[in-house]
N, CA and C atoms as an extended XYZ file, in Angstrom:
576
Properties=species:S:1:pos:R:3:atomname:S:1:resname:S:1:resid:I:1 pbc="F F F"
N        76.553       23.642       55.034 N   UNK     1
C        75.787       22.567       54.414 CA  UNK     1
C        76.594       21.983       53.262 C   UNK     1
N        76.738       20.782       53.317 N   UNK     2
C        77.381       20.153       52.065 CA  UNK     2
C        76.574       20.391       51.014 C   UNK     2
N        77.639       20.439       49.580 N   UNK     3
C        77.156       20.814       48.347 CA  UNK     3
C        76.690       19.596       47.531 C   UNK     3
N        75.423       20.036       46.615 N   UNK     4
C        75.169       18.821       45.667 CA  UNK     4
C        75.068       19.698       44.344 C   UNK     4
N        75.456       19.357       42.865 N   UNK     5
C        75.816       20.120       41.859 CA  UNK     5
C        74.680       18.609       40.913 C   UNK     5
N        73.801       19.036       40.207 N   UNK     6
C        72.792       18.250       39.149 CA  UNK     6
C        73.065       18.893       38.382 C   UNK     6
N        73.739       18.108       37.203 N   UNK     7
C        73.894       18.685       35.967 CA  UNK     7
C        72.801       18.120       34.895 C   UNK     7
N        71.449       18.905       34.340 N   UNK     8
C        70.550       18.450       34.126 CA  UNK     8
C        70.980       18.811       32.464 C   UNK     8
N        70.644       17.517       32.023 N   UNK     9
C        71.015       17.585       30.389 CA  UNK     9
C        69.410       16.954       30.092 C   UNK     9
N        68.786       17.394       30.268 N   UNK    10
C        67.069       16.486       30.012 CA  UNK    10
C        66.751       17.558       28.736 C   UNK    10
N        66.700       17.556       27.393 N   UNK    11
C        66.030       17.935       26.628 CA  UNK    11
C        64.506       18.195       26.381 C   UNK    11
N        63.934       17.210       26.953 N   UNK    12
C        62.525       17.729       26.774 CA  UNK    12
C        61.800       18.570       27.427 C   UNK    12
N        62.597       19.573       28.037 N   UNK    13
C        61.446       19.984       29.266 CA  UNK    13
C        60.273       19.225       30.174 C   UNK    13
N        59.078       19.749       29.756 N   UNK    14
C        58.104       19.255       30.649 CA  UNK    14
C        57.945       18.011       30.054 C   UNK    14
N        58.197       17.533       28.657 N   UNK    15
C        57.713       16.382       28.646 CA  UNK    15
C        59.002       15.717       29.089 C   UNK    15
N        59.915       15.608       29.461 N   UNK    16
C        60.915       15.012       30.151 CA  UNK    16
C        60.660       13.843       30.933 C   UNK    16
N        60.711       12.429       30.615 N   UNK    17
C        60.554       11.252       31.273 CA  UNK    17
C        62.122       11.149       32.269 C   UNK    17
N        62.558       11.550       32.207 N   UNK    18
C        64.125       11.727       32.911 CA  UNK    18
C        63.484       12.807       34.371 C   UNK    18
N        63.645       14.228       33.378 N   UNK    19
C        63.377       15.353       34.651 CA  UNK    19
C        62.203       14.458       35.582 C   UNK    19
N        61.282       14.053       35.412 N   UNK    20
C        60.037       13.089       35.848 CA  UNK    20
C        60.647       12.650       37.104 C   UNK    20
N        61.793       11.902       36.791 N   UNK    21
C        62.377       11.258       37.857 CA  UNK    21
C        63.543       11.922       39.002 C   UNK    21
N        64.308       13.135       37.886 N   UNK    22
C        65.116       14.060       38.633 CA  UNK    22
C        64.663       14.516       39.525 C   UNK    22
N        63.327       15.406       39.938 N   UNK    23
C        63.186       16.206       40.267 CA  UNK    23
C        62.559       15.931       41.677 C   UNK    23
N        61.290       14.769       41.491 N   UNK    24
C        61.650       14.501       43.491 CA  UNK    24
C        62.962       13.829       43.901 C   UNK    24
N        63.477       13.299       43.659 N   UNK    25
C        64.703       12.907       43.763 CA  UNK    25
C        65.954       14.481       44.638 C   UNK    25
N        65.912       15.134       43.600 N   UNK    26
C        66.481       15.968       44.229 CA  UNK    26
C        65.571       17.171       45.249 C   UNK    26
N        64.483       17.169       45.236 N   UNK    27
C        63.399       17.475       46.001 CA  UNK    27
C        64.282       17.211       47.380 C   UNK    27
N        64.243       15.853       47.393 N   UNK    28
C        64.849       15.044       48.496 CA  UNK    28
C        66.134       15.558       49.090 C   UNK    28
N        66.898       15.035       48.100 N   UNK    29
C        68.377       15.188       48.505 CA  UNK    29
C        68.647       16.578       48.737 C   UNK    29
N        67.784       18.092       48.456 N   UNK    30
C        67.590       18.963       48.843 CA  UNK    30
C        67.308       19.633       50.236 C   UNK    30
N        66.963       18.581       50.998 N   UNK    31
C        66.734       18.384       52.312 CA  UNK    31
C        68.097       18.532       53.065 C   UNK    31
N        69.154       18.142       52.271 N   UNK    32
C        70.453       17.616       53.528 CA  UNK    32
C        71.573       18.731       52.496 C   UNK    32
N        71.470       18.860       51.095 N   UNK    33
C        72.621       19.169       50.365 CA  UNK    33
C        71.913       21.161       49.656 C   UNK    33
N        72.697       21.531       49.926 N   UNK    34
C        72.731       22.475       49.130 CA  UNK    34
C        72.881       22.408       47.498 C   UNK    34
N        71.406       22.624       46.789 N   UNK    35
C        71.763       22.365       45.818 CA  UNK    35
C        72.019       23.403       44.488 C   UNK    35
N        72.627       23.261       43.626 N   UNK    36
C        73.060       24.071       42.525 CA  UNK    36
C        72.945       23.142       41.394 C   UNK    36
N        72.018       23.839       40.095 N   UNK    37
C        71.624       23.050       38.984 CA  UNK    37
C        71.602       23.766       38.082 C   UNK    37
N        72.564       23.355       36.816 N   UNK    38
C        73.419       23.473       35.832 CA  UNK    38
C        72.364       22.587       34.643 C   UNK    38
N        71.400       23.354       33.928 N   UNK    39
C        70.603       22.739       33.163 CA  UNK    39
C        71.639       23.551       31.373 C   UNK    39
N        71.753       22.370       30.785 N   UNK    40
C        72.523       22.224       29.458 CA  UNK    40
C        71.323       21.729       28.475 C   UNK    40
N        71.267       23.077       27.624 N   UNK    41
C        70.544       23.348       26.851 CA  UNK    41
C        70.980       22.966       25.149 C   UNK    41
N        72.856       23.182       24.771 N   UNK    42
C        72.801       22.692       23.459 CA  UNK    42
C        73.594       24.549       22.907 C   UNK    42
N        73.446       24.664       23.670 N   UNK    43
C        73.864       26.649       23.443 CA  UNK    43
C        74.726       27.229       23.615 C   UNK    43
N        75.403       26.878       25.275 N   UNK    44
C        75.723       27.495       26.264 CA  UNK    44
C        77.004       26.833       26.334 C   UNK    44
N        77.865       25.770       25.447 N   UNK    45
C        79.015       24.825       25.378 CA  UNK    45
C        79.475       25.296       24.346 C   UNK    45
N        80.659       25.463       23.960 N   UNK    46
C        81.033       25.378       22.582 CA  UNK    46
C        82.001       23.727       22.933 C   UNK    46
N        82.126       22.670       21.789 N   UNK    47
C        82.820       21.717       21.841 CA  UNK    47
C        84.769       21.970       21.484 C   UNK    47
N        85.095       21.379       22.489 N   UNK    48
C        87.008       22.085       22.586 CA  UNK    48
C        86.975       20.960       21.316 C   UNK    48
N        87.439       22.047       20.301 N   UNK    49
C        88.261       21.764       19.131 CA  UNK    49
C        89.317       22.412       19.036 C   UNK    49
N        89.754       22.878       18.228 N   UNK    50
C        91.200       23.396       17.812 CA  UNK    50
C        91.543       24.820       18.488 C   UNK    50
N        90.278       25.446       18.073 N   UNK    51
C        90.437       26.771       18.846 CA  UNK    51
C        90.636       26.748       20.369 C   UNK    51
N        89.578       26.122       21.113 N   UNK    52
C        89.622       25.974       22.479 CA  UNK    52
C        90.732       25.181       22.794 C   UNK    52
N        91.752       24.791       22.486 N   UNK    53
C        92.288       23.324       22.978 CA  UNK    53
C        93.901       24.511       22.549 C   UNK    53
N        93.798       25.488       21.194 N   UNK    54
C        95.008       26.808       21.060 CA  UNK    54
C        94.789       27.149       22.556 C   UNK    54
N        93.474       27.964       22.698 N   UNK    55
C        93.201       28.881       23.984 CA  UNK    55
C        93.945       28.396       25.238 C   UNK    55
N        93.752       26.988       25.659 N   UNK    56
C        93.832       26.047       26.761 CA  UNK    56
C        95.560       26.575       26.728 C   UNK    56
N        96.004       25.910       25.339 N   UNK    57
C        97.979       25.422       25.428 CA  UNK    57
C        98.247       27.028       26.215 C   UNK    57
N        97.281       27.913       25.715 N   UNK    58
C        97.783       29.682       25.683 CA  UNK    58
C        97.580       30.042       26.945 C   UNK    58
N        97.501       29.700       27.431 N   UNK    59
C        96.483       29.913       29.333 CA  UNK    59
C        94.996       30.067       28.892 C   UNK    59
N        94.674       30.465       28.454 N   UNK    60
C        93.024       31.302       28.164 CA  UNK    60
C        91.985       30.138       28.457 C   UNK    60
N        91.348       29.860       29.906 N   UNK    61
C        90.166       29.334       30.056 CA  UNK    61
C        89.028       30.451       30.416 C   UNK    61
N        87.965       30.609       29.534 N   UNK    62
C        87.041       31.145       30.292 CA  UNK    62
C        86.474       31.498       31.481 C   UNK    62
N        86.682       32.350       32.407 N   UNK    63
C        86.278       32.579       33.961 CA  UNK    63
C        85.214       31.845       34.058 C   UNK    63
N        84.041       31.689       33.592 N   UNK    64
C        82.749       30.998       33.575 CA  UNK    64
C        83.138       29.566       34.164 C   UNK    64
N        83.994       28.806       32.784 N   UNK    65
C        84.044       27.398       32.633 CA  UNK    65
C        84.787       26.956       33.886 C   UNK    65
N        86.316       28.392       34.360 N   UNK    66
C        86.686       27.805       35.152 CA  UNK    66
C        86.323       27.594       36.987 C   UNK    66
N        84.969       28.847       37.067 N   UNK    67
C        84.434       28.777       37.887 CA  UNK    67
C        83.350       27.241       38.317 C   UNK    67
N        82.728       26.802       36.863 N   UNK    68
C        81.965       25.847       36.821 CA  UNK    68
C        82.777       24.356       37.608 C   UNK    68
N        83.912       24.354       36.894 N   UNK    69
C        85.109       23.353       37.250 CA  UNK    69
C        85.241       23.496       38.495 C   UNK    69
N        85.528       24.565       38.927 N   UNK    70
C        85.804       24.727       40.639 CA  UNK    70
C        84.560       24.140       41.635 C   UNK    70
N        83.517       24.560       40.835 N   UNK    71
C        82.266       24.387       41.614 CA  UNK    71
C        82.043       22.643       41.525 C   UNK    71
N        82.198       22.049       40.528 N   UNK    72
C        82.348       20.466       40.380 CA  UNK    72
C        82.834       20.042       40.881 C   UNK    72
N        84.536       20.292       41.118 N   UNK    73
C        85.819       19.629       42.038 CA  UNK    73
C        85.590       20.100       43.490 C   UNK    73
N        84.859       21.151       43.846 N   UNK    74
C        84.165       20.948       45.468 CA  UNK    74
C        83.296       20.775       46.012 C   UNK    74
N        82.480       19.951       44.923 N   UNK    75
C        81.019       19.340       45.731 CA  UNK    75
C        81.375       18.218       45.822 C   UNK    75
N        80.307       18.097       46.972 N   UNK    76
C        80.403       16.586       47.802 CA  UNK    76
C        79.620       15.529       46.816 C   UNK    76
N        78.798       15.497       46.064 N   UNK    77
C        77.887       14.532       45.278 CA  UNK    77
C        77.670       15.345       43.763 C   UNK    77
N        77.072       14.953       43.148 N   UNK    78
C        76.595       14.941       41.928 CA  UNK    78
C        75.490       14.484       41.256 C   UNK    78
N        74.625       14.970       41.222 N   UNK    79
C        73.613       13.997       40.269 CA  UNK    79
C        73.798       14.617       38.465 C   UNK    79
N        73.410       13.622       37.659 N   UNK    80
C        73.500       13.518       36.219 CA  UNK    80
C        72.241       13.172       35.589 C   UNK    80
N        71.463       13.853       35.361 N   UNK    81
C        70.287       13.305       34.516 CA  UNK    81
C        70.100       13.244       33.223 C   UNK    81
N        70.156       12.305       32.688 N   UNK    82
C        70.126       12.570       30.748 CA  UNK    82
C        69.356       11.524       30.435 C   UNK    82
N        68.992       11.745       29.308 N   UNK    83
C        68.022       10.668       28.925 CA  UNK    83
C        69.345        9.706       27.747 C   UNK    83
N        68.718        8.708       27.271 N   UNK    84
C        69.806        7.431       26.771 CA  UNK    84
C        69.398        8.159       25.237 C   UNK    84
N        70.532        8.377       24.661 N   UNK    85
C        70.534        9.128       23.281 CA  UNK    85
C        71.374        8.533       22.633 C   UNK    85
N        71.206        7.596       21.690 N   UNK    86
C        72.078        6.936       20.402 CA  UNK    86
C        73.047        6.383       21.247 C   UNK    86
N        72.740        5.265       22.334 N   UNK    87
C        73.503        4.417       22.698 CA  UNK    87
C        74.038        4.861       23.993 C   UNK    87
N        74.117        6.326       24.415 N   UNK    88
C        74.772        6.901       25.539 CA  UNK    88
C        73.829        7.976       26.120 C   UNK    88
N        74.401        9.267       26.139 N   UNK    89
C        73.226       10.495       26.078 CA  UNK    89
C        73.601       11.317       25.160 C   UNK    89
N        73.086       12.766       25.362 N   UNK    90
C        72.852       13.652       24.073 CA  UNK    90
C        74.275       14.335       24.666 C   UNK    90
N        75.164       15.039       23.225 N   UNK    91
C        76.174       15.110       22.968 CA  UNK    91
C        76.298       16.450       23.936 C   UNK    91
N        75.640       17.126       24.181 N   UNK    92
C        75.800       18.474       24.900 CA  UNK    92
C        76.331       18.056       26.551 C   UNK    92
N        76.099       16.988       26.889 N   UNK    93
C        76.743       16.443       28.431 CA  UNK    93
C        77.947       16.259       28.180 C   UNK    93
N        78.777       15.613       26.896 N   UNK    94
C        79.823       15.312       26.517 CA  UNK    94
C        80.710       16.285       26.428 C   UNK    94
N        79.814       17.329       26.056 N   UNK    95
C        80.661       18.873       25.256 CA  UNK    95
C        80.783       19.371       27.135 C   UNK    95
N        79.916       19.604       27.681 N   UNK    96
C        79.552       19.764       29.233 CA  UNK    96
C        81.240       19.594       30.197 C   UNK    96
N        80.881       18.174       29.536 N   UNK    97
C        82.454       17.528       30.560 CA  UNK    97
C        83.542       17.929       29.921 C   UNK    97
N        83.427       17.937       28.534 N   UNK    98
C        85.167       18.295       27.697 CA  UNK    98
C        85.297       19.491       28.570 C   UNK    98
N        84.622       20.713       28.631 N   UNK    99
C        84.664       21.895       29.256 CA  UNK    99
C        85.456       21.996       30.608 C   UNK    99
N        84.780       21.203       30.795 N   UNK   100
C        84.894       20.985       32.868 CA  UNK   100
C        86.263       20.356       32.762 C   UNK   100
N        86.597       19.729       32.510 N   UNK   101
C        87.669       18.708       32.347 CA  UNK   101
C        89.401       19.420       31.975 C   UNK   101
N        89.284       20.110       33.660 N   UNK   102
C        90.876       21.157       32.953 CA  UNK   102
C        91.759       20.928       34.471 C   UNK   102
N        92.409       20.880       33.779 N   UNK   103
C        94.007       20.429       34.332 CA  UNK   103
C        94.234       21.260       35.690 C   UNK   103
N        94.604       20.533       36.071 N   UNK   104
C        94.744       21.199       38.330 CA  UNK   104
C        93.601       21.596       38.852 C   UNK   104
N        92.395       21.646       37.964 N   UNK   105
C        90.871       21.979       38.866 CA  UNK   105
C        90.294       20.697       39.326 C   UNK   105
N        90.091       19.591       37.840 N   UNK   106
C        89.121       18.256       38.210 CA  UNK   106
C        89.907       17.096       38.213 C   UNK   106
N        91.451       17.249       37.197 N   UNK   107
C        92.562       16.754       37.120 CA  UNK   107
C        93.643       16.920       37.137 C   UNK   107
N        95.018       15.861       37.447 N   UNK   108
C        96.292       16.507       37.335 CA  UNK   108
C        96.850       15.190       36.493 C   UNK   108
N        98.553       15.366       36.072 N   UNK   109
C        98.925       14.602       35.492 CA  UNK   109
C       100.427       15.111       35.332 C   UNK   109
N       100.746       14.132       36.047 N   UNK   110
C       102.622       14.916       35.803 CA  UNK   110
C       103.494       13.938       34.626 C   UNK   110
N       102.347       13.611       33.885 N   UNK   111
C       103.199       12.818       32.884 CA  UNK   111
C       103.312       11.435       32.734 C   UNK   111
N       103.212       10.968       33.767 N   UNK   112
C       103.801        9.449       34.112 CA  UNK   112
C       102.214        8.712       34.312 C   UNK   112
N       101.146        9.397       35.093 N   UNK   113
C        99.654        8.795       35.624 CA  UNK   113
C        98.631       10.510       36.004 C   UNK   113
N        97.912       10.202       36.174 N   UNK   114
C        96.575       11.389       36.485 CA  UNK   114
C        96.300       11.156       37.821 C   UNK   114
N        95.514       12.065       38.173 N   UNK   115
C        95.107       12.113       39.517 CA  UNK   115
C        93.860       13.226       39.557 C   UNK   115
N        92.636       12.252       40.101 N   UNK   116
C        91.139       13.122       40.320 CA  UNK   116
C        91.518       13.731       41.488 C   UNK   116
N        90.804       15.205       41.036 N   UNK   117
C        91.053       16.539       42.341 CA  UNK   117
C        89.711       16.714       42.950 C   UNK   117
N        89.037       15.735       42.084 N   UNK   118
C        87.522       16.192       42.979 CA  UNK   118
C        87.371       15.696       44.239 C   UNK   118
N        86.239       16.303       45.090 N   UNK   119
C        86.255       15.397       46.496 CA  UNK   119
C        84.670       14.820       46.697 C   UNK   119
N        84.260       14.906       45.143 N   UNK   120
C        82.840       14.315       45.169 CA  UNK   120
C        82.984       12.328       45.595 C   UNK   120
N        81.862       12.060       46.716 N   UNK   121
C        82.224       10.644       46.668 CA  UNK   121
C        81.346        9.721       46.331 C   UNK   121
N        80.224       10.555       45.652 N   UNK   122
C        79.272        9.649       44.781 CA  UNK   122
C        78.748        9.971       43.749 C   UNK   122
N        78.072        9.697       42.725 N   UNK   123
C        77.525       10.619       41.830 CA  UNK   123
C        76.292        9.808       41.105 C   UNK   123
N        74.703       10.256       41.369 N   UNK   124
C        73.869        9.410       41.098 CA  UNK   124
C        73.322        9.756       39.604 C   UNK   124
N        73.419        8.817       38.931 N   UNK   125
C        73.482        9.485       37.336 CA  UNK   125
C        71.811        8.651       36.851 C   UNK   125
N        70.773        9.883       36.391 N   UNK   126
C        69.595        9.335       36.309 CA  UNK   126
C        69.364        9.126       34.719 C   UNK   126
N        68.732        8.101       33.803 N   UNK   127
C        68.422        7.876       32.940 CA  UNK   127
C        66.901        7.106       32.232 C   UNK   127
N        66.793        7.195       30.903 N   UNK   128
C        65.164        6.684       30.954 CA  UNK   128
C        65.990        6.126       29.431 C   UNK   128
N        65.446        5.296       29.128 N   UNK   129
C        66.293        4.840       28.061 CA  UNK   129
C        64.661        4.265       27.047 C   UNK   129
N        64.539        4.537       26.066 N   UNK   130
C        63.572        4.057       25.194 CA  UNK   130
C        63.638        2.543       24.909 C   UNK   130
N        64.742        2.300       24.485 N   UNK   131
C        65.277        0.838       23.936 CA  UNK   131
C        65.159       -0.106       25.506 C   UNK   131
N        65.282       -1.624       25.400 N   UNK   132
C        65.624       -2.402       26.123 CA  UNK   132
C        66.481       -2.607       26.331 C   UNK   132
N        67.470       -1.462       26.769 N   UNK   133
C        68.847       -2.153       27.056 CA  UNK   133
C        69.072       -1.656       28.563 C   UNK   133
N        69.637       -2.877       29.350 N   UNK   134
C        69.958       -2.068       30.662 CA  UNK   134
C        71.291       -1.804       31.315 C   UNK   134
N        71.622       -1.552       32.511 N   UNK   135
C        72.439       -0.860       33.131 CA  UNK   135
C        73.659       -2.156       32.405 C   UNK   135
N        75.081       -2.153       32.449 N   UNK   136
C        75.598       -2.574       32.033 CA  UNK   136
C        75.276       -3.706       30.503 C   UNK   136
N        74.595       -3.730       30.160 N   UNK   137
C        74.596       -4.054       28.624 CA  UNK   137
C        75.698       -3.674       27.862 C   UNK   137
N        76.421       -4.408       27.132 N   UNK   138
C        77.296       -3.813       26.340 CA  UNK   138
C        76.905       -2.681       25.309 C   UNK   138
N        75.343       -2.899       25.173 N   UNK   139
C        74.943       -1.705       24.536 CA  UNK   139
C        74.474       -0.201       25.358 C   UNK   139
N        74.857       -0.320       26.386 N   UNK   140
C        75.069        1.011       27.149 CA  UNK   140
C        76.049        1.722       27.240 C   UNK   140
N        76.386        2.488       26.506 N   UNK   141
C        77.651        3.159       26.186 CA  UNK   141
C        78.148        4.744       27.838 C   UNK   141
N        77.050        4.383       28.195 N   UNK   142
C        76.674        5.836       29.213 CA  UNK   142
C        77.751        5.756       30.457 C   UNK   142
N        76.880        4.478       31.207 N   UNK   143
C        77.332        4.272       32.691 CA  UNK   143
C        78.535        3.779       32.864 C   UNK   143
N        79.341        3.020       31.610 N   UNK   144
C        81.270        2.804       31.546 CA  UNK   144
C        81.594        4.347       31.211 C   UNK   144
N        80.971        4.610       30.689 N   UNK   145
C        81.955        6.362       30.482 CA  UNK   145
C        82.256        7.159       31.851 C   UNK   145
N        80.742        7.332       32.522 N   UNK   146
C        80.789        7.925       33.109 CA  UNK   146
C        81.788        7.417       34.565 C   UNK   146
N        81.965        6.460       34.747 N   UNK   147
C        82.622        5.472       35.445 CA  UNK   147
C        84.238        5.471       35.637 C   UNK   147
N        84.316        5.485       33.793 N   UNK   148
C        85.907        6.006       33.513 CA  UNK   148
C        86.166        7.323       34.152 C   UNK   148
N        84.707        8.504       33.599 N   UNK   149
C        85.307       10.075       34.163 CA  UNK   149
C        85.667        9.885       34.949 C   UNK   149
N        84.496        9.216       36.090 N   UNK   150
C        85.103        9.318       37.919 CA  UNK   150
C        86.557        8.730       38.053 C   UNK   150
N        86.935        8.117       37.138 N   UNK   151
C        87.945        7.579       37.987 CA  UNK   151
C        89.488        8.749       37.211 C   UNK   151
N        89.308        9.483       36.496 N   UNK   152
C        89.812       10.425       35.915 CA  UNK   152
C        89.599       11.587       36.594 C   UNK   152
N        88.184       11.650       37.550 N   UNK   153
C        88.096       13.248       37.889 CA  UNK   153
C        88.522       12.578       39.223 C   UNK   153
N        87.825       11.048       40.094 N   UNK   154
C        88.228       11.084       41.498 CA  UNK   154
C        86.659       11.033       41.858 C   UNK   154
N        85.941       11.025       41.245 N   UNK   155
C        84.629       11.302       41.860 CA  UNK   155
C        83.931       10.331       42.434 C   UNK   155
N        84.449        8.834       42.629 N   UNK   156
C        84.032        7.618       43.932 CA  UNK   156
C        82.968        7.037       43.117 C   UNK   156
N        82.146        6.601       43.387 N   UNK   157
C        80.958        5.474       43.658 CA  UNK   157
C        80.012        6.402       42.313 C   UNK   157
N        79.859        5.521       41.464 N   UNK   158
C        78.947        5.674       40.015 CA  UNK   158
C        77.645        5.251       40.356 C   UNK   158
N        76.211        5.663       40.660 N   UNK   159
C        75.273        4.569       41.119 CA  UNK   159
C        74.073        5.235       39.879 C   UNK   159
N        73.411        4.070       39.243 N   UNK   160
C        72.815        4.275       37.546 CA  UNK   160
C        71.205        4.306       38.269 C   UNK   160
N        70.679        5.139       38.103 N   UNK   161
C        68.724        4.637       38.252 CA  UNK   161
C        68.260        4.828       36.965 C   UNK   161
N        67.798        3.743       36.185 N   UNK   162
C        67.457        3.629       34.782 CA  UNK   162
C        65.924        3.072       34.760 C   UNK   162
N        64.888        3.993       33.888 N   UNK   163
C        64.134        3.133       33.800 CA  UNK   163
C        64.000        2.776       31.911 C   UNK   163
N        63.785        1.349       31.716 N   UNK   164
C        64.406        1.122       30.193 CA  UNK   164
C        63.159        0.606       29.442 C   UNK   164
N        63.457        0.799       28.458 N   UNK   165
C        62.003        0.160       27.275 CA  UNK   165
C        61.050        0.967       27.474 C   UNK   165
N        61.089        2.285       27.412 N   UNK   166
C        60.173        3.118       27.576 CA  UNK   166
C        59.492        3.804       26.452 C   UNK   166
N        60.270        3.692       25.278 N   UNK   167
C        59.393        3.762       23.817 CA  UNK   167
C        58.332        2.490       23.264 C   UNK   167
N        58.332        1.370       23.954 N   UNK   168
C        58.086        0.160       23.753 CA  UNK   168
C        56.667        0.014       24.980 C   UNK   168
N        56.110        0.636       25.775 N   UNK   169
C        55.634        0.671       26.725 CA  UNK   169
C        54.260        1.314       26.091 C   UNK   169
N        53.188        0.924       27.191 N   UNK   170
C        51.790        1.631       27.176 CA  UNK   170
C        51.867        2.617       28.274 C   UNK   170
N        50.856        4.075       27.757 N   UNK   171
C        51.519        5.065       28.769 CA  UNK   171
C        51.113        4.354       30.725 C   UNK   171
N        50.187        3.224       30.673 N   UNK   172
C        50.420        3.316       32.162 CA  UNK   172
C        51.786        2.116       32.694 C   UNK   172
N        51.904        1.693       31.618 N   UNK   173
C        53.500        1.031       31.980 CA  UNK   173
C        54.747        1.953       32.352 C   UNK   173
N        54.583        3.022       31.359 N   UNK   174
C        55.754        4.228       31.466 CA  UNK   174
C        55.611        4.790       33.053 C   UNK   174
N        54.504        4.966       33.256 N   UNK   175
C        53.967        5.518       35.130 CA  UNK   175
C        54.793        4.675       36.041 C   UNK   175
N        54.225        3.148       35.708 N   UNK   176
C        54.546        2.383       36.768 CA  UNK   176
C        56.005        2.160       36.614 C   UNK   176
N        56.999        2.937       35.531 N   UNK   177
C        57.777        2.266       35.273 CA  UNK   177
C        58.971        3.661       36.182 C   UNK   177
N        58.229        4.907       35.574 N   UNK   178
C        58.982        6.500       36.226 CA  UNK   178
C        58.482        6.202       37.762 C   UNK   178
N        57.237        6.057       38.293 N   UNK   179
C        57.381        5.585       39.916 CA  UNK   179
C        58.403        4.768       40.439 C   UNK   179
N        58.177        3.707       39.563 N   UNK   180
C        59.833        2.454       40.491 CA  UNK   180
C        61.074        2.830       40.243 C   UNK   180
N        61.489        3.867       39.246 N   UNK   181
C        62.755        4.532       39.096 CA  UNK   181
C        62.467        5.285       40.437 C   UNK   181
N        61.633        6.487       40.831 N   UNK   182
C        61.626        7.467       41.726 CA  UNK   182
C        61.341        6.500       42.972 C   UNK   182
N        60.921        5.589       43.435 N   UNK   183
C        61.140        4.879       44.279 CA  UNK   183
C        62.226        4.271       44.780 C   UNK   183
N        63.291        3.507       43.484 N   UNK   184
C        64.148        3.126       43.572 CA  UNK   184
C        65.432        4.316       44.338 C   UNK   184
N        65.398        5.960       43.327 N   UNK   185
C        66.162        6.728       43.948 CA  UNK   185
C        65.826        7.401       45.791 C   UNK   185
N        64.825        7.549       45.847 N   UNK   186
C        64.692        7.865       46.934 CA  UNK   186
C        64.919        7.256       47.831 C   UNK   186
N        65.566        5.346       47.811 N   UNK   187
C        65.793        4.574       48.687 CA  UNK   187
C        67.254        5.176       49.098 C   UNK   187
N        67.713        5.412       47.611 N   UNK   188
C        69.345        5.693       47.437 CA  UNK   188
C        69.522        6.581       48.146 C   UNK   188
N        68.705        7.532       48.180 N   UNK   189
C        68.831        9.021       48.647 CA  UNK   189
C        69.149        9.061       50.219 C   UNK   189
N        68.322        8.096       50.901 N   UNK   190
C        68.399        8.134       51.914 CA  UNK   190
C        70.064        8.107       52.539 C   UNK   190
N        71.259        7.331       51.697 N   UNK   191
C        72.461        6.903       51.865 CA  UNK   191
C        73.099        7.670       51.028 C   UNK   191
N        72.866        8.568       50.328 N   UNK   192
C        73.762        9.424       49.142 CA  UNK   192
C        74.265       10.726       50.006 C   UNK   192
């Protein structure tokens, strides 16, 4: 069975307007993909600074991190769920990827250009954004990042399900608003 890897960065738990939408979603895509879900709590990362980045020059990657990496660079898809946090998402997805992000597992680079080792060829990245800003807005700092990774890790086709202005909303707007996101993905799903 082909692999699907959700790296769930949703902070709120149950009250999670994101997970809301993750979760039939991958309900779904659970049907065809074997799935494995990597929920990032804020704990479980340390951010590569000086120490980690000594460790790295020294050989020393963590068996964990470099198992995680392996498990990323051989799945077939990806989903990303985060909610829109100060312009992008919350910093623990960031710390997430610095981690993942090691040389001959997700990338290579002989100096001259890079090359993505992953063989993921889509990656459906879910978001709920409070503010009015949408999918390419220059004030979306999220879906160009994540866009750049792929094309750094190799990981193909970026596809955004956002539902936006959701601090600004009455709670049965927020409903009608997490249904047409989960509507919208499950169309996707069908082709992911």
């Amino acid at each position: 069975m082909r692999k699907l890897i959700v790296i769930d960065a949703c902070m709120r738990d149950g009250e999670s307007r994101t997970r809301r939408i993750l979760e039939p979603l991958a309900a779904e895509l659970g049907k065809r993909y074997e799935i494995e879900t990597i929920v990032l709590d804020g704990d479980d990362y340390r951010a590569v600074g000086r120490k980690t980045l000594a460790e790295r020059n020294s050989g020393y990657v963590p068996e964990r991190i470099v198992e995680q990496a392996k498990k990323i660079a051989a799945a077939d898809r990806l989903v990303i769920a985060a909610p829109f946090w100060d312009m992008s998402f919350p910093a623990i997805l960031k710390v997430f990827i610095e981690n993942m992000s090691l040389f001959n597992i997700t990338f290579r680079d002989n100096g001259t250009y890079f090359d993505g080792l992953c063989r993921c060829e889509k990656v459906l990245y879910i978001t709920t954004r409070g503010m009015n800003v949408r999918t390419g807005d220059p004030l979306d700092a999220a879906t160009p990042y994540l866009k750049a990774l792929g094309t750094l890790w190799g990981l193909g086709e970026v596809i955004t399900i956002a539902a936006e202005n959701m601090d600004y909303s009455t709670p049965e707007e927020i409903e009608e608003k997490i249904d047409a996101a989960v509507a919208q993905g499950l169309e996707i799903c069908r082709n992911f």
